[in-house]
C-alpha atoms as a printed R data frame, in Angstrom:
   type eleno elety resid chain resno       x      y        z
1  ATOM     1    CA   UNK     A     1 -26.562 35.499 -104.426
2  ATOM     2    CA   UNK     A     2 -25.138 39.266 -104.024
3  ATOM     3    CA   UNK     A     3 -24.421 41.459 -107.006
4  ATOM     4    CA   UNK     A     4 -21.872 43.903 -106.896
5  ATOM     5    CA   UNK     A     5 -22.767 47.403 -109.560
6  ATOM     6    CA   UNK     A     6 -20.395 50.356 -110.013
7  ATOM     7    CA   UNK     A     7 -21.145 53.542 -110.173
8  ATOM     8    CA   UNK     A     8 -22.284 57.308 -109.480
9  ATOM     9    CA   UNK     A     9 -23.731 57.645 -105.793
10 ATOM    10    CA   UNK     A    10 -26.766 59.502 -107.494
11 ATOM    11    CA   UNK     A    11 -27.296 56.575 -110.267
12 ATOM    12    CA   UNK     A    12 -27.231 53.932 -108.169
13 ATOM    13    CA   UNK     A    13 -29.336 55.482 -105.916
14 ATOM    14    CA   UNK     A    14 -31.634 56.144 -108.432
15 ATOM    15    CA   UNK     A    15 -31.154 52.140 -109.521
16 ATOM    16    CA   UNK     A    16 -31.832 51.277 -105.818
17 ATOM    17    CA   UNK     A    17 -35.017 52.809 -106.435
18 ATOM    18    CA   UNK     A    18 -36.110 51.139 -109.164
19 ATOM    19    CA   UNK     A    19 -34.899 47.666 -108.292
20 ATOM    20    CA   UNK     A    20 -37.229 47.991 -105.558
21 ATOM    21    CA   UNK     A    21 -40.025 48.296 -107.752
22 ATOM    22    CA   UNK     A    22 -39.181 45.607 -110.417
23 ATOM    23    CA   UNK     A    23 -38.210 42.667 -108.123
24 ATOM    24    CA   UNK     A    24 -41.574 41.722 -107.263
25 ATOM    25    CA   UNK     A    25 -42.078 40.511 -111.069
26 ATOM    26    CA   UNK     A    26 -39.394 38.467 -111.078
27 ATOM    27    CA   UNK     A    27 -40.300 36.244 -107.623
28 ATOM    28    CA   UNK     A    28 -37.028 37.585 -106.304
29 ATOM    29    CA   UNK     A    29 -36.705 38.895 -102.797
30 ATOM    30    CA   UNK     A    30 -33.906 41.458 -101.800
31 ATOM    31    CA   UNK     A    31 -32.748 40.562  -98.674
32 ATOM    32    CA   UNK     A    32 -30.068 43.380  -97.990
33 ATOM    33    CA   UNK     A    33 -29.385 46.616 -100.187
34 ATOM    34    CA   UNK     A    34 -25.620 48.677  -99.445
35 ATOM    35    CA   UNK     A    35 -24.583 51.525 -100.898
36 ATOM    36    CA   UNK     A    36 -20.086 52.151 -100.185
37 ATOM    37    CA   UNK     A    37 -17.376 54.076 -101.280
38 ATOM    38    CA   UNK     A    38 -15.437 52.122 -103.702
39 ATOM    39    CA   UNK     A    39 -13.056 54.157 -105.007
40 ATOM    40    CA   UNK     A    40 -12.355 57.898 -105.392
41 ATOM    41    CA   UNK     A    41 -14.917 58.562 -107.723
42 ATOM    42    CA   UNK     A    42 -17.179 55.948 -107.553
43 ATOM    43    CA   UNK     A    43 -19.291 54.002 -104.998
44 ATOM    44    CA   UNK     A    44 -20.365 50.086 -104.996
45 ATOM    45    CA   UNK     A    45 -24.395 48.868 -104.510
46 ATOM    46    CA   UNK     A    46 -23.990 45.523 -103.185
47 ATOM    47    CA   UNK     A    47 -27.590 43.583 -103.745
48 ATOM    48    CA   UNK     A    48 -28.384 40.858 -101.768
49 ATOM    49    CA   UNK     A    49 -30.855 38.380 -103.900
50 ATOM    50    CA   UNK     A    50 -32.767 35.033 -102.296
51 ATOM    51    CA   UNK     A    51 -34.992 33.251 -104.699
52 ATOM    52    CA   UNK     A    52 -34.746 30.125 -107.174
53 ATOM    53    CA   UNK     A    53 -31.684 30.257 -109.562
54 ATOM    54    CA   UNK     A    54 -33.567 30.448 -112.800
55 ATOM    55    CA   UNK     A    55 -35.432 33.892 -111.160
56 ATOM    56    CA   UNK     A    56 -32.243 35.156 -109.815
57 ATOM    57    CA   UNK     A    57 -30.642 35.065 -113.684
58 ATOM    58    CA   UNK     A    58 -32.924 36.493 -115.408
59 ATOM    59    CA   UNK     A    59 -33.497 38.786 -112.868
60 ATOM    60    CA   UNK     A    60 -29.688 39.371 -113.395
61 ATOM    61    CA   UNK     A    61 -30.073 39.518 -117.312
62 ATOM    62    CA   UNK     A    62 -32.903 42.481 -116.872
63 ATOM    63    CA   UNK     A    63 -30.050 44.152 -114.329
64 ATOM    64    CA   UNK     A    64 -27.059 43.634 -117.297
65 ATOM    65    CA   UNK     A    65 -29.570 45.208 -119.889
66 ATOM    66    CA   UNK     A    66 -30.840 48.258 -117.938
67 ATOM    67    CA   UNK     A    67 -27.140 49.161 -115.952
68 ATOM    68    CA   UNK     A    68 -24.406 47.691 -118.271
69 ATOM    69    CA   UNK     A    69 -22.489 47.875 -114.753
70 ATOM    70    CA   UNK     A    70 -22.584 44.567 -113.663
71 ATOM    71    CA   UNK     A    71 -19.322 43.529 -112.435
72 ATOM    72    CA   UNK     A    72 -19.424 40.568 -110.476
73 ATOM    73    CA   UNK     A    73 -21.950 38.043 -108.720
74 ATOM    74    CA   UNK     A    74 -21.110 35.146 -105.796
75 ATOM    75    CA   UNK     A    75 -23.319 32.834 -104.823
């Protein structure tokens, strides 16, 4: 599954750091972290998840709760 957050370059790479940290409690691998330019302001972290579905969403739920920047997952 790959997540797609919007923000500041300096949050999310402050969020990059952290997801790092948290994933293991969740038995959720990340597979592939990106940081882009999205727009003129802001850049994109693209997250790259493998694990069971019912890890990956609540993994996801702790993500909406601490970010509020969630804009869009595909599987």
């Amino acid at each position: 599954m790959i997540l797609n957050i919007i923000g500041k370059k300096e949050e999310l790479e402050q969020f990059k750091s952290s997801l790092i940290i948290a994933n293991g409690s969740y038995n959720v691998s990340i597979k592939n972290i990106i940081i882009k330019k999205y727009s003129w302001f802001n850049y994109k972290l693209t997250i790259e998840l493998q694990g069971n579905e019912r890890n990956i969403n609540r993994f996801k739920k702790r993500l909406d709760k601490n970010s509020r920047k969630l804009i869009y997952s595909k599987v």
